[in-house]
N, C-alpha and C positions, 0 to 999 in steps of 0.2 A: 370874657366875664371876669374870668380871674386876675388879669390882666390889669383890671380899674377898679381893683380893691373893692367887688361886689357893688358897684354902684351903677355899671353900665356904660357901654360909650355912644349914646344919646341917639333918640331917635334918627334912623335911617342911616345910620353909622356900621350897623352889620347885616347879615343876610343869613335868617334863619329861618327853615322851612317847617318849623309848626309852632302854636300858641306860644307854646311856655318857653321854649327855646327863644325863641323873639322875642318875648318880652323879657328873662331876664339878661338875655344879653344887651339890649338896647334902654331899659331903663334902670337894672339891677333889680333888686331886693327889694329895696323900699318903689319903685314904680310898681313892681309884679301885687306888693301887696296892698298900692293904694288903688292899682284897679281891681284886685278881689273885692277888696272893699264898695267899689263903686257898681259892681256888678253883684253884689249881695242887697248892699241898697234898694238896687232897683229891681232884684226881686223880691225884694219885704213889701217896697212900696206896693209892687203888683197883687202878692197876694192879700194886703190887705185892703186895698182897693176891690178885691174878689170877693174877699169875706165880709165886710162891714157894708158898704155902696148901694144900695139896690139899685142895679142896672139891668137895662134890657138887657134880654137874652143875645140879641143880633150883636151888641158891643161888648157882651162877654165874650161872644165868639172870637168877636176881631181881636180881641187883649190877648186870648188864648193861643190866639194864632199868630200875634207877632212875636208869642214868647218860644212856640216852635221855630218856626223861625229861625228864632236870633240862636237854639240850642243846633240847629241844623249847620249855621254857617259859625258855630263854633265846633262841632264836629269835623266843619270840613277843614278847620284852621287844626286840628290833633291833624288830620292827615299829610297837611302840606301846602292851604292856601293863604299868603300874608292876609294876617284880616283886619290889622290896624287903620291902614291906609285905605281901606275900598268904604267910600260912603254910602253904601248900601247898610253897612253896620251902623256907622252913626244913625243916619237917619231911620233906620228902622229901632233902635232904644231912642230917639227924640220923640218919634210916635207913639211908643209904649210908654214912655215918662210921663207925655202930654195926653194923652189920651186917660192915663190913672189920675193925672190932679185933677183935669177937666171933668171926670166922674165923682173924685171925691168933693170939688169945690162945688157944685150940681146937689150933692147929697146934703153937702152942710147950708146950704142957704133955701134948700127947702128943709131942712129939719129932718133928714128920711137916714139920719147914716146910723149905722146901726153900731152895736160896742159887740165890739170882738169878743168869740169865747177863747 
């Protein structure tokens, strides 16, 4: 990490066994904080998809439950599992992404979305 002057030497270039470690040795500083950033996003988008939307109850479940989820296999990634590479994480934040516009664009084109307190 030190080595490339905090910037990282590019994906799959090093082998580190938890989140943070992996990420700023393989993307630095600025990769680490442009996926905080991407992973704050998409839980803004979620919670307000939660709070404004009215949705059923059955797909607030599933929203609810892919965001355990995605906390659980980031949990297991603090312990020691690469979590970049397994598509199970993409595809499970593509669901949760897709599945919040697909309720907010449902809400705005029947007129039903609510303004956030």
């Amino acid at each position: 990490f030190r080595d490339s002057y905090f910037l990282g030497g590019g994906l799959g270039s090093n082998e580190c066994f938890t989140v943070g470690g992996y990420l700023l040795s393989n993307t630095g500083i600025v990769g680490a904080v442009l996926v905080g950033l991407f992973a704050w996003s998409t839980l803004k988008l979620t919670r307000t998809t939660l709070d404004t939307a009215p949705i059923q109850d059955s797909i607030s479940t599933d929203i609810i439950s892919l965001l355990f989820f995605l906390w659980g296999l980031l949990l297991a990634g603090l312990v020691g599992v690469q979590l970049l590479f397994q598509p199970i994480l993409w595809l499970a934040i593509a669901m949760l992404v897709g599945g919040c516009l697909k309720c907010q664009s449902y809400s705005l084109k029947r007129g039903t979305m609510r303004v956030a307190a």
